[in-house]
N, C-alpha and C positions, 0 to 999 in steps of 0.2 A: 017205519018207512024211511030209507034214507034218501037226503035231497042232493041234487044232483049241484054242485057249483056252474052260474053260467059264467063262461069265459066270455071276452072279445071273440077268440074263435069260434065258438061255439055261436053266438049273436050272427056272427058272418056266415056260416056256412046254411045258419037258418033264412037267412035273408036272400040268398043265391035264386036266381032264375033255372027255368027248366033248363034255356039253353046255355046256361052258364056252368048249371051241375054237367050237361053234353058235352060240352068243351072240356071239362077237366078229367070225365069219365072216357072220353075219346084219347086225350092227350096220354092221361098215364096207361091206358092201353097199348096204344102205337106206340109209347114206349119201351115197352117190355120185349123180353127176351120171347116169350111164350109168343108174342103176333110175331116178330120176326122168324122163329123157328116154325111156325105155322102157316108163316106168308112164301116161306123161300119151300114147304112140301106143297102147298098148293100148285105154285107155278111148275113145280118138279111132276105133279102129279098130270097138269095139264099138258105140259110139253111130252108127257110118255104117252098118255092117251093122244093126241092130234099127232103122232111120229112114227106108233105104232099101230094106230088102225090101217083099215084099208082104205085106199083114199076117198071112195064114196063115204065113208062111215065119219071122217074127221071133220067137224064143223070149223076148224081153224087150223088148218095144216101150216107147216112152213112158209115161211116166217115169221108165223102167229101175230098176223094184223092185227086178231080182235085182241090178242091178250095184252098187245104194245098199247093199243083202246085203253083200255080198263086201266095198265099202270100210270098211262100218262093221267087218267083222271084221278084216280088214287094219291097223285104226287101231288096233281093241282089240292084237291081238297087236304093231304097231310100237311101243306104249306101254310091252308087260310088257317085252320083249327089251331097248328103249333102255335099260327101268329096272335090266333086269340087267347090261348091258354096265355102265351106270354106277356099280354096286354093283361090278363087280370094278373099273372102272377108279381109283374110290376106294380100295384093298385093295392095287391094282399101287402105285399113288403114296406111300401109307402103308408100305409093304415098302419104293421106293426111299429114302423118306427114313430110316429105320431104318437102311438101309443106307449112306446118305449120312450118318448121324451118327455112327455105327461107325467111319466111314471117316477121318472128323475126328477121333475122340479117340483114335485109333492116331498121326495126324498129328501131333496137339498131346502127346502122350507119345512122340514120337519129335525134338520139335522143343525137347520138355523135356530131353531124355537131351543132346543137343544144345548147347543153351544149357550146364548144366549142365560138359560137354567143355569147351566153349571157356573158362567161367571157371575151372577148373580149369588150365587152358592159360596162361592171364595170369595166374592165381597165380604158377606154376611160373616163367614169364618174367620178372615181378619179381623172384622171389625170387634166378632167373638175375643179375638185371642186377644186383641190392644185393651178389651174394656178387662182380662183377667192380668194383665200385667205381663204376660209373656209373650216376647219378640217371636213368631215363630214364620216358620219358612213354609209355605202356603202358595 
């Protein structure tokens, strides 16, 4: 059985709320190419149905009130959700670099311990080469 590595990201995305996974699962939707090319046949679809019926038969004829309805709510809500996806995705980036800075000052105190070795290393080896009698360049 192999074990899986947990990541920070992985800790994060297990931690997430319903409405938080909503927000990101809405966000990178409304992003994509697929709801845009799906969002502009819709309205295509709807303006040829309400333009080509008969006018008893079209529930939203010209100037299609209801469909202006629906985008202006569409835009209201793609606004709050962008703003929240943006709000965690500022929180995601702010946690890596916290994490990315952690990750450096382990580094740099392990690069200290290090340094450290080594000139303790070249002490020892001059002090080697003075007790053999030979000047050396160390």
């Amino acid at each position: 059985m192999s074990e899986q590595k947990v990541t920070w990201h992985t800790r994060h995305k297990s931690s997430l709320t319903r409405g938080e996974r909503a927000a990101d699962l809405l966000r990178n939707s409304m992003g994509s190419w697929p709801f845009v090319g799906g969002f502009i046949l819709f309205m295509a679809v709807w303006a040829a149905v309400n333009s080509f019926a008969m006018a008893s038969r079209a529930w939203d004829p010209y100037p299609y009130i209801l469909l202006n309805l629906f985008l202006s709510m569409l835009a209201g809500l793609q606004g709050a959700i962008l703003l929240i996806a943006a709000k965690r995705q500022d929180a995601i980036a702010s946690a890596m670099a916290q994490h990315d800075y952690d990750t450096d000052m382990k580094a740099k105190a392990e690069i200290e311990q290090l340094t450290k070795i080594n000139e303790q290393q070249l002490a020892i080896l001059r002090e080697l080469q003075s007790l053999a009698g030979r000047p050396g360049r160390v």
